[in-house]
N, C-alpha and C positions, 0 to 999 in steps of 0.2 A: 590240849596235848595230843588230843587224835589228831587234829589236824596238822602237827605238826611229822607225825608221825607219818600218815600220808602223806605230805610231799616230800619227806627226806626217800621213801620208796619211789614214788615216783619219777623224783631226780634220779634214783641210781637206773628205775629202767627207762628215762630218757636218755640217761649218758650208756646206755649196753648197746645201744645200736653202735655196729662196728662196721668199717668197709673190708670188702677181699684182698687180701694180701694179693698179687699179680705172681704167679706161677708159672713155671714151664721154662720155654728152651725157644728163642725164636733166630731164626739163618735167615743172612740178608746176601747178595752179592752186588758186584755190578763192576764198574768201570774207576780205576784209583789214578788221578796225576799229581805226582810229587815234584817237590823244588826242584830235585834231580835227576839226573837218569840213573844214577846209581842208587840201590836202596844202601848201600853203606855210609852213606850219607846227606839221604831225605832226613827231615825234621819235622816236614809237612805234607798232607793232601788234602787235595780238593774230590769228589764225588762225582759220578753223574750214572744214568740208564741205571740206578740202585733199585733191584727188587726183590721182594719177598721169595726166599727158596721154598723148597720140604722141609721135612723132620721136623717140624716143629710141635710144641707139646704145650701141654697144660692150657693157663688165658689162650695161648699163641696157637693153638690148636684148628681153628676154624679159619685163620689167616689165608686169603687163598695165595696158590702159588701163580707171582707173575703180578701181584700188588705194587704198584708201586708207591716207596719210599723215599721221602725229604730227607736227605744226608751235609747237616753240615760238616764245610772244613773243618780240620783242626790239626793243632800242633802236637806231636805226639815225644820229641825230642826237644828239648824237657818237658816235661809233662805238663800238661795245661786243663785245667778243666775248662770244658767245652757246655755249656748247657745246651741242649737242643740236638744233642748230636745226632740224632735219628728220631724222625715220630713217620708212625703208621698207623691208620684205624683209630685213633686217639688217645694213643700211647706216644710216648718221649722218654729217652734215653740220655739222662745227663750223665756225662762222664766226670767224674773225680780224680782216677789216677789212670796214669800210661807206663808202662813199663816196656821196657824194645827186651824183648826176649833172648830172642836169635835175630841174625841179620848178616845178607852177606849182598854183592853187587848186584842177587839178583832174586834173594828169598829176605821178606821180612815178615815177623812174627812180635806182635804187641799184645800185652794181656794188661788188665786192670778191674778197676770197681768202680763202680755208677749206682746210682738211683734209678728206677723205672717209674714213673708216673702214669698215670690213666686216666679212661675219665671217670666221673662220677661212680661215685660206687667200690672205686678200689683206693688200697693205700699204697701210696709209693712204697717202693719195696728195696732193695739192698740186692745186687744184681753183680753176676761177676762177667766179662766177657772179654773175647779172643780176636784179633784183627792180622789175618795174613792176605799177603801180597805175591803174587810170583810172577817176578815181573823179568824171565827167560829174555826177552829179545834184545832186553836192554836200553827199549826203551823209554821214556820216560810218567808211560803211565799202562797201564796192565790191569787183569782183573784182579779184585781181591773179594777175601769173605768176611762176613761179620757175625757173631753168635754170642746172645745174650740170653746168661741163664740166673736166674735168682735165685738167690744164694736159699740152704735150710736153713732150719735151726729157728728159733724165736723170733719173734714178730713184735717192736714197740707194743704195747694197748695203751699209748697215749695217756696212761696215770688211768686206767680204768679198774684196776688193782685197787688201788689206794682213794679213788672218789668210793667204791665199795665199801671197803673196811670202813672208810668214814661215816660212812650210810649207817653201815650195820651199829656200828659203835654210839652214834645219835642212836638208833631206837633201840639200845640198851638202855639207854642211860636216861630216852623218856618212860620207857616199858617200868625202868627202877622208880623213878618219881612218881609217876601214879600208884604203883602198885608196894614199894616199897614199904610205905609208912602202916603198917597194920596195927 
């Protein structure tokens, strides 16, 4: 029964090792060409000369300015998830949703939710982020910015809660059978 006892504890602190949620706030810019010359009705861009700005905070912190960043296309009218749509330093940025904010012939403004991924060591995270364009000259590709921030608030533990209780609730229940019958 000891033994059993020891590994229901040891399973629970093999399953506590946890990875770092990814934090902070990271700004990218660079160069945007869309379907159109109008941004009142683009639906799509493509990327290029994309690099890492300032301000950035928390993981993103250390990022330096002037990194450069792999920006795939994607389609932003209607909303398309795009896996991959940015990685830098060995982070990736999959987008879920697009939403076209504002938008006129020559300002466009997209918000949505994504996943942040990393490498080793951290958990994808739940991320919200902003894509504006101002594309003044008319034409058909201009700079735009990108800023991804991960969202507050609670973080999965991947059933780490509940492998717990389970743990705890076995070494009642052997603690009772050994000890119980007096």
């Amino acid at each position: 029964m000891a033994g059993l006892a020891a590994m229901v504890i040891a399973g629970g602190f093999a399953l506590s090792a946890q990875a770092t949620p990814i934090t902070g706030i990271l700004n990218i810019a660079g160069t945007a060409n869309f379907n159109t010359s109008s941004l009142t009705t683009a639906s799509s861009a493509t990327f290029s000369d994309v690099l890492v700005l300032g301000g950035n905070s928390g993981t993103f912190a250390g990022f330096a300015v002037g990194t450069p960043v792999v920006m795939a296309s994607y389609t932003f009218d209607p909303s398309t998830i795009t896996n991959g749509l940015w990685s830098v330093n060995g982070f990736t940025f999959n987008l879920l949703t697009s939403t076209v904010v504002s938008r006129s012939a020559t300002f466009l403004s997209v918000s949505g939710t994504g996943i942040i991924t990393g490498p080793p060591g951290f958990d994808p995270t739940a991320g919200t982020w902003a894509f504006t364009s101002q594309n003044s000259s008319g034409r058909p590709h201009d700079t735009f910015s990108f800023s991804a921030n991960t969202e507050g608030g609670a973080v999965p533990d991947g059933g780490m809660t509940l492998a717990l209780l389970g743990a705890g609730l076995m070494g009642l229940a052997a603690f009772r059978a050994k000890f119980g019958k007096v």
